[in-house]
VEXMIMAR-609317 format. One record per residue: x, y, z of N, C-alpha, C, CB in turn. Coordinates in Angstrom, 3 decimals. Glycine has a CB too. Example, Ala and Ser with C-alpha at 12.3 -4.5 7.8 and 13.67 -1.06 7.14 Angstrom:
2
nc1; nc2; nc3; cac1; cac2; cac3; cc1; cc2; cc3; cbc1; cbc2; cbc3
13.190; -5.690; 7.800; 12.300; -4.500; 7.800; 13.200; -3.300; 7.800; 11.308; -4.473; 9.046
12.850; -2.250; 7.080; 13.670; -1.060; 7.140; 12.900; 0.030; 7.870; 14.084; -0.598; 5.725
END
This chain:
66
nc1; nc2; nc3; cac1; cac2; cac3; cc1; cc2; cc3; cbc1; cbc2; cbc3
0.833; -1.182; 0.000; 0.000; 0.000; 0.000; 0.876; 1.243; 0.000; -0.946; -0.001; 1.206
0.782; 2.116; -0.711; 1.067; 3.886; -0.747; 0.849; 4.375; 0.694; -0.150; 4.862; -1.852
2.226; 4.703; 0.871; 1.968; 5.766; 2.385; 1.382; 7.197; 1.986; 3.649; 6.172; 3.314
1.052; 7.816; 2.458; 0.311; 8.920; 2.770; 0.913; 9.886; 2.495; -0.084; 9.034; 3.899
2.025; 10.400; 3.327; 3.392; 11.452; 2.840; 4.453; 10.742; 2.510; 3.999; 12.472; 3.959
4.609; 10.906; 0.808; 6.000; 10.551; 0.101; 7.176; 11.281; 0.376; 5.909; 10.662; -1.284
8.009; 11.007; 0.522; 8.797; 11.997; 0.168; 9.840; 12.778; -1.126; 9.266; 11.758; 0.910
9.058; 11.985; -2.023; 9.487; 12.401; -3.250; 7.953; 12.651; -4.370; 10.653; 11.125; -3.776
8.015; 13.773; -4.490; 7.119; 14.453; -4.978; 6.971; 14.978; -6.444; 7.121; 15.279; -4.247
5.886; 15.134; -7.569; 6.097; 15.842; -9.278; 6.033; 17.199; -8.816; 4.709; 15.503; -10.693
6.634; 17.385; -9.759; 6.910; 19.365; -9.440; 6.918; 19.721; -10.834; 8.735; 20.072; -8.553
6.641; 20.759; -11.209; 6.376; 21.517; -12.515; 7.172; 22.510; -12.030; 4.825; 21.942; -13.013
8.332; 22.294; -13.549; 9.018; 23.628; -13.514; 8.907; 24.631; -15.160; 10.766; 23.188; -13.092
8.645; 26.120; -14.836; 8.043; 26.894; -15.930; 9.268; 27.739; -15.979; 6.523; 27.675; -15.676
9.160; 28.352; -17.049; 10.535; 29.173; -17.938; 10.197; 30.607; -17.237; 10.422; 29.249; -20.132
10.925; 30.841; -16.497; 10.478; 32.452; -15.738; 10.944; 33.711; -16.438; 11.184; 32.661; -14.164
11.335; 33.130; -17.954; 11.939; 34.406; -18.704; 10.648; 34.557; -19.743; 13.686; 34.118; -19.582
10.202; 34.080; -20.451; 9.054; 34.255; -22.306; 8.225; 34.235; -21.755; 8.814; 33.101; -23.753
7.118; 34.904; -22.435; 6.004; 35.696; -22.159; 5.190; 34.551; -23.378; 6.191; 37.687; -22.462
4.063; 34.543; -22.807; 2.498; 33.810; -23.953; 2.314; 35.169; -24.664; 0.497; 33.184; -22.901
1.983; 34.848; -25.972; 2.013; 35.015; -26.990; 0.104; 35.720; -27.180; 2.662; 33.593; -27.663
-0.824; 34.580; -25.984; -1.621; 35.258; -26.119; -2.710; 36.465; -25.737; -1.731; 34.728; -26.273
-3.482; 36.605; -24.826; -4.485; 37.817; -24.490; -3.960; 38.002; -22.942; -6.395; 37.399; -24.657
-3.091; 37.296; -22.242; -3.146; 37.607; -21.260; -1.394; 37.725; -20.594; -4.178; 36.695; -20.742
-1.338; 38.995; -20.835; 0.242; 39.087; -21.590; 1.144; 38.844; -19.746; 0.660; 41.365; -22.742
0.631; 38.980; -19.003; 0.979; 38.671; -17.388; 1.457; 37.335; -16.891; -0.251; 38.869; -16.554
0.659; 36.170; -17.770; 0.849; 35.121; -18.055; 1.932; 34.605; -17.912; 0.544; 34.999; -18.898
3.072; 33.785; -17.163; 4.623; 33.681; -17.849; 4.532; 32.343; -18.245; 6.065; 33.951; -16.809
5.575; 32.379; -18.801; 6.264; 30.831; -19.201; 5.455; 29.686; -19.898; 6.730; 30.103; -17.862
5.750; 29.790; -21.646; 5.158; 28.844; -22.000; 6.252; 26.999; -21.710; 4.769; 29.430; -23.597
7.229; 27.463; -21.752; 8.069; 26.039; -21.918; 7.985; 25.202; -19.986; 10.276; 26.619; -22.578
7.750; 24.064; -20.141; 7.498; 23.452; -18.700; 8.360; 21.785; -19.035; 5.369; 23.331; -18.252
8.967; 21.764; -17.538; 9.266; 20.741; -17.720; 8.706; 19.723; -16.388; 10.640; 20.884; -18.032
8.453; 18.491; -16.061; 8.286; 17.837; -15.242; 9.166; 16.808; -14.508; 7.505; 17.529; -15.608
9.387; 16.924; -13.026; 10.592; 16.203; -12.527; 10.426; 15.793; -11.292; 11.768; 16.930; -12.554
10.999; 15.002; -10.215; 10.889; 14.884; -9.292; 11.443; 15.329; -7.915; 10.861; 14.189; -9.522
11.668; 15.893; -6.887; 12.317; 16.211; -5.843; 11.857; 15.195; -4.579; 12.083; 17.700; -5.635
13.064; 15.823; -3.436; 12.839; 14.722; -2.466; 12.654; 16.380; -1.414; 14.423; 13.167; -2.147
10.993; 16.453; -1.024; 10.629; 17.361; 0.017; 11.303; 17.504; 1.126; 9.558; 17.156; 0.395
12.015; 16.365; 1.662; 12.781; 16.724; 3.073; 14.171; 17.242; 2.487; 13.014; 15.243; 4.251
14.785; 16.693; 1.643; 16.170; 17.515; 0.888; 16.462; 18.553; 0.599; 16.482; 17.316; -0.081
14.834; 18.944; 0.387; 14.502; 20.408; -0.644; 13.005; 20.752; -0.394; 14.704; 20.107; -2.576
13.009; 21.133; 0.910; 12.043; 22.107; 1.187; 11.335; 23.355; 0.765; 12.317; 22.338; 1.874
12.554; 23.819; -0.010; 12.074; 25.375; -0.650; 11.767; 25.289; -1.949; 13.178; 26.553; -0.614
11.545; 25.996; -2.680; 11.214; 25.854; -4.368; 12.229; 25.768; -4.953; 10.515; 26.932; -5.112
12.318; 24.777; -6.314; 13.260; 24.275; -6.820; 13.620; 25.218; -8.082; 12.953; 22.893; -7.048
14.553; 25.663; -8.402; 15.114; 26.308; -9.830; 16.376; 25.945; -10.377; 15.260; 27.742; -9.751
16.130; 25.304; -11.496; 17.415; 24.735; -12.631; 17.057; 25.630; -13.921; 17.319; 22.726; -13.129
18.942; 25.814; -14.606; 18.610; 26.495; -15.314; 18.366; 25.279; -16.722; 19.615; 27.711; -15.289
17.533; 25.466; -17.423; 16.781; 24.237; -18.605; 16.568; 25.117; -19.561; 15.178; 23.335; -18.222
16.899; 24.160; -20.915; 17.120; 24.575; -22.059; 15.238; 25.129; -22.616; 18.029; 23.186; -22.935
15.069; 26.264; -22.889; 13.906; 27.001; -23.108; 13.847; 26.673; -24.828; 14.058; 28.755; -22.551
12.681; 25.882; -25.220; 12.727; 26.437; -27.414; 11.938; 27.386; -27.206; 11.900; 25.236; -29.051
11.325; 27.878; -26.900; 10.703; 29.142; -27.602; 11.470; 30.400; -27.139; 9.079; 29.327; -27.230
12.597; 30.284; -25.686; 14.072; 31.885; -26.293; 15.042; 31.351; -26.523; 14.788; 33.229; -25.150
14.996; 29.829; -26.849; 16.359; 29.146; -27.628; 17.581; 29.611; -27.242; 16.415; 29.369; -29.135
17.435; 29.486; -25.654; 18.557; 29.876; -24.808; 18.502; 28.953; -23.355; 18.438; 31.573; -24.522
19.132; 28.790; -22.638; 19.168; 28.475; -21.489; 18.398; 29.611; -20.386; 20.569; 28.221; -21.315
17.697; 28.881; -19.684; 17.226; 30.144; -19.136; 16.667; 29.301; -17.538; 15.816; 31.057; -20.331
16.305; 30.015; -16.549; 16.269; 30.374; -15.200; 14.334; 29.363; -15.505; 16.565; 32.652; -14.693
14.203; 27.941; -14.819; 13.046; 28.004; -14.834; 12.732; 27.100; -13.288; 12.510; 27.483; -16.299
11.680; 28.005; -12.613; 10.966; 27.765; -11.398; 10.187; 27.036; -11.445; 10.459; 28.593; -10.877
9.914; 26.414; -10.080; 8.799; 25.119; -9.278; 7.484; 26.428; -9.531; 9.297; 24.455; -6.842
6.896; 25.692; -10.020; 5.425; 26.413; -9.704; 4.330; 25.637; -9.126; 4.795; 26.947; -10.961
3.472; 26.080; -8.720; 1.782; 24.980; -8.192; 1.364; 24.748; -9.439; 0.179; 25.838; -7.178
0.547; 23.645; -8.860; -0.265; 22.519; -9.610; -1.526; 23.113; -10.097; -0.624; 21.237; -8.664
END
């Protein structure tokens, strides 16, 4: 059976540099990637820098909510 609190958790990380393209220009980060962390290791929000295609650069992308 699945315990209750894992300690390794999915985390969504979003490109904190490019802007959507569409009506809601506040919006950030179309490029996302999905990965895992271990919550007691890494308590705070996670940021790696990951290869962005749409500024076809390396760039700064943050843990965001689900």
């Amino acid at each position: 059976m699945a315990k209750g609190k894992d300690a390794r958790v999915t985390i969504i990380l979003e490109c904190s540099n490019c802007l959507r393209t569409g009506l809601n220009k506040e919006s950030r980060g179309i490029s996302r990637y999905i990965t895992q962390k271990n919550r007691h290791n890494t308590p705070s929000r996670l940021e790696l820098r990951k290869f962005c295609p749409y500024c076809y650069k390396h760039t700064l992308h943050g843990e965001i909510k689900k």
